[in-house]
N, C-alpha and C positions, 0 to 999 in steps of 0.2 A: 526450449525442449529440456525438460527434467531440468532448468537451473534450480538454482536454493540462492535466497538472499535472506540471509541467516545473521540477527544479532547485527543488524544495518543501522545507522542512524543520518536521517535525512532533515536537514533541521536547518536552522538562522538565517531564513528566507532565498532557501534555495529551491531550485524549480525543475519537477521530474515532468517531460513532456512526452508526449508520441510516445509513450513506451509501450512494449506488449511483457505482458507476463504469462506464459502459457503452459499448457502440456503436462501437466503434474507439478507442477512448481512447488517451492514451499517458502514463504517467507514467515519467518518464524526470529520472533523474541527481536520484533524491530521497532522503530519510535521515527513516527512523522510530526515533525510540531516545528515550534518557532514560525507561524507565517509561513510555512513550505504552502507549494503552489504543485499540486500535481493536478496533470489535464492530458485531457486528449489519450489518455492510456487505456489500455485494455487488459483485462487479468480475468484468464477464465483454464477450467478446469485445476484449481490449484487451490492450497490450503493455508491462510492467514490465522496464525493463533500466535497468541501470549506478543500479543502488538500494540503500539500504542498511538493512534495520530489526535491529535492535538492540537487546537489554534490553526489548526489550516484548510486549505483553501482548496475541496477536490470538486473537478468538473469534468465532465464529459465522458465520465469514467463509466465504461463495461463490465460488469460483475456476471461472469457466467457460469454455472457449474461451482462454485465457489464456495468452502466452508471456512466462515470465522468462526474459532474460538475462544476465549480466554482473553478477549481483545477489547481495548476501548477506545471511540470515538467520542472525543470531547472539543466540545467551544471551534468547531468546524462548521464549513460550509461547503 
């Protein structure tokens, strides 16, 4: 509800599971890489820009309502 995960770095094969991201959210100016493993999440109504995921591994992930910008997804699955 209205969080911000802002300027975050999730990275050297660590693993975001069941999460929900919702309601206006903003994650903003963050970096998923190193083999991170996120699954099972959900991220809808909310705003992803100037982010970076990298080398990692998402699954089963919910994009609803969702605007990226400024963002790159590279050498992922």
């Amino acid at each position: 509800n209205n969080s911000t995960i802002d300027s975050s770095t999730i990275s050297d094969n660590s693993s975001v599971s069941d999460s929900s991201v919702s309601n206006n959210s903003t994650i903003d100016s963050s970096t998923i890489s190193d083999n991170s493993s996120v699954s099972d999440s959900s991220v809808s109504n909310s705003t992803i820009y100037n982010s970076i995921i990298s080398n990692s591994i998402i699954k089963n992930e919910t994009l609803i309502n969702v605007t990226i910008s400024n963002s790159s997804i590279n050498n992922s699955r």
